[in-house]
C-alpha positions in Angstrom: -20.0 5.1 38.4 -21.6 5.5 34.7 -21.1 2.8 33.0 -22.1 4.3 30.0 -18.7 5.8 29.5 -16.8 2.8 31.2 -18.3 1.3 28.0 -17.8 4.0 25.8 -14.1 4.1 27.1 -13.4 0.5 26.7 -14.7 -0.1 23.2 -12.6 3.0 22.1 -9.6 1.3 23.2 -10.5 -2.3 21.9 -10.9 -0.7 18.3 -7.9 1.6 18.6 -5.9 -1.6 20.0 -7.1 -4.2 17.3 -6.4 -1.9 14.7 -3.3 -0.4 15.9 -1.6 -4.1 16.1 -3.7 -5.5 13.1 -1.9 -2.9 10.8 1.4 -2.7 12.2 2.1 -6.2 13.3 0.0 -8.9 11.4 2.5 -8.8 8.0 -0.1 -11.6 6.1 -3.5 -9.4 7.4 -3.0 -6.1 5.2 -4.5 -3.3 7.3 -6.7 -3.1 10.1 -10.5 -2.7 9.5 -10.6 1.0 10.6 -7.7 1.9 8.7 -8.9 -0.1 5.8 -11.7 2.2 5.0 -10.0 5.1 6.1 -7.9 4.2 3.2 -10.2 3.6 0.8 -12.8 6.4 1.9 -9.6 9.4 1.5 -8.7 7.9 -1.9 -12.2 8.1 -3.1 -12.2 11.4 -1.9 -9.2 12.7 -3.3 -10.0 11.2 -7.0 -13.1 13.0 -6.9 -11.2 16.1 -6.1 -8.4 15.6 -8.0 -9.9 16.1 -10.8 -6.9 16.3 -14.3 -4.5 17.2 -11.2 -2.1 14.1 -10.5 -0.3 16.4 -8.2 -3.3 16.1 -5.3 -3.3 12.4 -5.9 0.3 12.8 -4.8 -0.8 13.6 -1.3 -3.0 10.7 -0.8 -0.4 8.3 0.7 0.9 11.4 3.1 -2.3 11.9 4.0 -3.6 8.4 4.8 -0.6 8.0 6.8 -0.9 11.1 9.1 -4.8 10.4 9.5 -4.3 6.8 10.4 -1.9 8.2 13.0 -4.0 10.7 14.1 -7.0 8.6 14.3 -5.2 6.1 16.8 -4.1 8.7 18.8 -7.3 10.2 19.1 -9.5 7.0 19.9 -6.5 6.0 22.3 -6.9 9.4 24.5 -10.7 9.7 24.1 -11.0 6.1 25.2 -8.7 7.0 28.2 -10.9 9.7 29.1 -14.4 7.9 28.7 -12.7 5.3 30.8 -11.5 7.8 33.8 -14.8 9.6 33.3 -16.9 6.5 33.8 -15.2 5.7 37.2 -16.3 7.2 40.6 -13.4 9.6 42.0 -10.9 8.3 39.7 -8.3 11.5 39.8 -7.6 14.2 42.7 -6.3 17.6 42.3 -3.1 18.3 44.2 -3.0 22.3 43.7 -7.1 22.7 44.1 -9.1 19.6 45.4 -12.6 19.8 44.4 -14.7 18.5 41.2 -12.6 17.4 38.1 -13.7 18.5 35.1 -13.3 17.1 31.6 -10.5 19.2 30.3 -8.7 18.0 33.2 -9.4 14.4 32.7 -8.0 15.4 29.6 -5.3 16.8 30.2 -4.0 14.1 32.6 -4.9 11.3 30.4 -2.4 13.3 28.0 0.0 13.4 30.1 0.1 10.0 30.8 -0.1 8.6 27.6 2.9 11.1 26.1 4.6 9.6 29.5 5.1 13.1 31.1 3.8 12.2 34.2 0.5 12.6 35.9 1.2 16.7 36.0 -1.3 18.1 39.0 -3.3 15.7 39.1 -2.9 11.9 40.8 -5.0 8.7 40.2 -6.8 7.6 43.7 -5.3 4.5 45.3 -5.6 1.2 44.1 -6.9 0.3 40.4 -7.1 3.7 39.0 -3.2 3.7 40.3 -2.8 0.3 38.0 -5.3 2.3 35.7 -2.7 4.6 35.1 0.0 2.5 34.4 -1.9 0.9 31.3 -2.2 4.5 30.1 1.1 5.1 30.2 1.9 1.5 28.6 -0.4 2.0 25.8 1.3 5.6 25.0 4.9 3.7 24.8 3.1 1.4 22.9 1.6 3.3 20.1 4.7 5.7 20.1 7.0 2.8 19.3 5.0 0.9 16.9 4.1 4.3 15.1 7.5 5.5 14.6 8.6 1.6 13.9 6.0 1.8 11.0 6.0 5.5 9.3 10.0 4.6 8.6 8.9 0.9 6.9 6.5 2.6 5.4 8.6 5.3 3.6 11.1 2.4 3.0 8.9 0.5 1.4 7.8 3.4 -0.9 11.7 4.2 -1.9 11.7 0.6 -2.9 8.6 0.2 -5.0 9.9 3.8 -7.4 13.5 2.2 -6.9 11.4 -0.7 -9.2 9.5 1.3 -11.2 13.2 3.1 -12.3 14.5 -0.2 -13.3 11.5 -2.0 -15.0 11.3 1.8 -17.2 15.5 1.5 -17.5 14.8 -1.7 -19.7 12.0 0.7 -21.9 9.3 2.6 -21.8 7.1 0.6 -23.5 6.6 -3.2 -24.1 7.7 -3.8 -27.9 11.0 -1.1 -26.8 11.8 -3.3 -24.1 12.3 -6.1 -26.7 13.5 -4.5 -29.4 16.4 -3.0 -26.7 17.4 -6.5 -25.9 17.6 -7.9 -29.5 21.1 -8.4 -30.5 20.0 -9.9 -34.0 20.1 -13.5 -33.0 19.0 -13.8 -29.1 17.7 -12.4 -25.7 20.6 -13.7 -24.4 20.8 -10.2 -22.1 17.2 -9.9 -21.3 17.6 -13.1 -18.4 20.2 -10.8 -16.0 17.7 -7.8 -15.5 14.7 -10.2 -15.7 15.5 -11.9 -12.6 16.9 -8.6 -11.0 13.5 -7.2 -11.5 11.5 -10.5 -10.3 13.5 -10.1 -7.0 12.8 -6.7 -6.4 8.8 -6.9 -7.3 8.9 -10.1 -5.2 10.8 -7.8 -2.1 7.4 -4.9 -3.5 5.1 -8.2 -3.0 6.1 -8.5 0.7 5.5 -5.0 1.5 2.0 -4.6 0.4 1.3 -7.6 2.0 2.7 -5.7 5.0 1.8 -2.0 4.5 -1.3 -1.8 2.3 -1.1 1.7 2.5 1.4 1.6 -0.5 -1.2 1.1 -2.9 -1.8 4.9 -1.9 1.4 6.7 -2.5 1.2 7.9 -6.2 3.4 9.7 -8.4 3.0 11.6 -10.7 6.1 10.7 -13.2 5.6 7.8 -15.4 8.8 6.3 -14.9 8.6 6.3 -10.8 5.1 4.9 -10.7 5.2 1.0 -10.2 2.0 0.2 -11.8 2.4 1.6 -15.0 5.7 0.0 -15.5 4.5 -3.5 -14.0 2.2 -3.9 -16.4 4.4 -2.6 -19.5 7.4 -5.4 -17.7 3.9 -8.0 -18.3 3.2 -7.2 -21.8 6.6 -7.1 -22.7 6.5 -11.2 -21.1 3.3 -11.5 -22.7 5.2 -10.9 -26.0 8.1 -12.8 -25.1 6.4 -16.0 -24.2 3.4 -15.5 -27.2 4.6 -13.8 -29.8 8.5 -14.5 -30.0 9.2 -17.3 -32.1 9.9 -20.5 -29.9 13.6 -20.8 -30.9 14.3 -17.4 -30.3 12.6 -17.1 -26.9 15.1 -16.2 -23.7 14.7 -18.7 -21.0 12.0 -20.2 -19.9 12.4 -19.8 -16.3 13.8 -16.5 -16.1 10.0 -15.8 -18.0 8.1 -17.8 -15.7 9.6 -16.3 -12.5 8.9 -12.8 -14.1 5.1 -13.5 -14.8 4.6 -15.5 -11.4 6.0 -12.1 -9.8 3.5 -10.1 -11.6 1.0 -12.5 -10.4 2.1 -12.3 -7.1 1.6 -8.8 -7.1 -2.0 -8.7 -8.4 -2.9 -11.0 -6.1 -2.4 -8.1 -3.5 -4.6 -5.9 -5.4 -7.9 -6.9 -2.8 -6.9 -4.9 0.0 -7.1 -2.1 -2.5 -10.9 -3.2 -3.4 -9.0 -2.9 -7.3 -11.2 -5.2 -10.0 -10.8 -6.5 -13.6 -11.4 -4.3 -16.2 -14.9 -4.7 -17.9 -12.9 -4.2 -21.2 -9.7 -6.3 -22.7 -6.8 -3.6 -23.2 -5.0 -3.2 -26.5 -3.1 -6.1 -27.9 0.7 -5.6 -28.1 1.6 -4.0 -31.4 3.2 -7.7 -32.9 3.8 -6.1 -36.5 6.4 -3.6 -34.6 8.6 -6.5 -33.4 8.3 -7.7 -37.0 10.2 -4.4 -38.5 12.8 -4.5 -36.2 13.5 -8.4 -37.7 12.3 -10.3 -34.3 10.9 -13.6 -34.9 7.2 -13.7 -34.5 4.5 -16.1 -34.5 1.5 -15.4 -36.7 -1.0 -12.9 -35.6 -3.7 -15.8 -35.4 -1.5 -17.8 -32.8 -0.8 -14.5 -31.3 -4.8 -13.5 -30.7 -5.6 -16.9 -29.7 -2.5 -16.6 -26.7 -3.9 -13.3 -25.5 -7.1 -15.1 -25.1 -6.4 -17.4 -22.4 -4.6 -14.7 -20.5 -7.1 -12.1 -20.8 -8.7 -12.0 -17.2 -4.7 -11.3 -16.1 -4.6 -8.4 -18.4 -7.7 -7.0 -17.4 -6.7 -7.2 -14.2 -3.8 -4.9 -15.1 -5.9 -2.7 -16.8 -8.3 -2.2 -13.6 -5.1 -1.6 -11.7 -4.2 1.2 -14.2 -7.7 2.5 -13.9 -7.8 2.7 -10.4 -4.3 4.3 -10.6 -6.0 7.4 -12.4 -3.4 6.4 -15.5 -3.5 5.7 -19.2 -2.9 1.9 -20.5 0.6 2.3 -21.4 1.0 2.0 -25.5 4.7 2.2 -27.4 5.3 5.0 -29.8 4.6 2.9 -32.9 1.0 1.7 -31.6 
């Protein structure tokens, strides 16, 4: 017996199991510590890379996925073999008895875990029979949970662009958004998509929560790419609940359910190891609101508003950052 590869084995298939259920079970835990830094450690990579070319940044989710797969697959056959390895005549050889070698280990641990069988080779009686059960079990196990995850996954990432698409459908840019929903005397309009949008980037909440990975799948295209257009939906609050005259504001609530879903949101942002900004983004261009003969406060009030929200917007400007994207500005600004 060497129990240098029973332990080798066993610690192989605590991590893979711990992570493997961490990530794809626990909704309110995020990720799993291995796949955690593989995340982070591939999108570092792939930044670095990347260079001015969005389109390699476009890979990272793919890639994270199909490494995190391919990672618990490995550690769960490895830690098989290590484990049939470290045991004293664990396996016998139908077609040619004699000495098992590794590849063979291998190859039977393989089978087993794919649930093909046990091929030539047969576990000796006893435990490495109930052994080999586990190995199968774990193979069903990882299959179903894998394939039960990729499709949320890719779910998940239709919804969050789905999102993106509606928050750019109401304008690309903060002051357009408002100017758009001005019908001379009201917002009146504004409430309906507002609380549309605070649904669905509740429903985008709940899946990073779930699937951290999401933070990963980028897009190139502006209007498709949730973090651009999340924080040109905040400014375009910021300016509804600061720099609108007070009479002329839309609802209240339908606001504050949009900004506490933005918050919501950011508050994800840690399992993505995304900061603050060290600098204060631009202010929203008030003067353009002005032209198109929307009620303003004075610039004074305004500045002093931004003020007391300005570790949220820096916040949205290190999520930008992080994004490898350009603080979104209107036309006129």
């Amino acid at each position: 017996m060497n129990l240098a590869y029973l332990f080798l084995g066993t610690s192989f298939l605590v991590l893979v199991v711990i992570d493997l259920l961490w990530t794809t079970l626990w909704v309110e835990g995020g990720a799993g510590p291995l796949t955690t830094r593989l995340m982070s450690w591939t999108w570092r990579l792939l930044r670095r890379v990347a260079g001015h070319r969005p389109r390699v940044l476009s890979l990272a989710g793919p890639i994270v996925l199909v490494l995190s797969l391919t990672v618990w697959i490995c550690l769960l056959w490895f830690g098989w073999t290590f484990l049939f390895a470290g045991g004293e005549s664990t396996l016998m050889d139908t077609r040619d008895p004699g000495p098992i070698a590794w590849t063979e280990r291998f190859y039977f641990v393989g089978y087993s875990v794919f649930t093909m069988g046990n091929g030539d080779f047969t576990p000796r009686d006893g435990l490495w029979q109930i052994v080999t059960g586990l190995t199968t079990a774990s193979g069903m196990l990882f299959v179903t949970l894998s394939v039960t995850y990729v499709l949320n996954v890719l779910g998940a990432v239709t919804q969050k662009r789905s999102l993106a698409s509606s928050i750019h459908g109401l304008g690309g840019g903060s002051t357009e958004i408002l100017e758009r929903s001005w019908d001379g005397d009201s917002f009146q309009g504004l409430e309906v998509p507002l609380n549309s949008i605070s649904g669905q980037l509740d429903t985008l909440t709940s899946n990073h929560k779930a699937y951290p990975i999401l933070h990963y799948f980028y897009t190139p295209q502006t209007e498709q790419a949730p973090v651009t257009n999340i924080a040109v939906l905040d400014e375009g609050l910021t300016l509804l609940e600061f720099g609108v005259s007070e009479q002329d504001r839309p609802s209240e609530i339908a606001i504050g359910q949009a900004r506490s879903s933005v918050q919501d949101y950011l508050n994800t942002l840690d399992t993505a190891f995304v900061e603050p900004a060290q600098r204060t983004p631009p202010a929203p261009a008030l003067g353009v609101l002005r032209d198109s003969g929307i009620p303003t406060v004075s610039d004074q009030q305004f500045d002093e508003s931004l003020d007391s929200i300005d570790d949220r917007r820096r916040t949205l400007l290190g999520l930008i950052e992080a994004d490898e994207r350009r603080w979104p500005l209107s036309d006129r600004q």
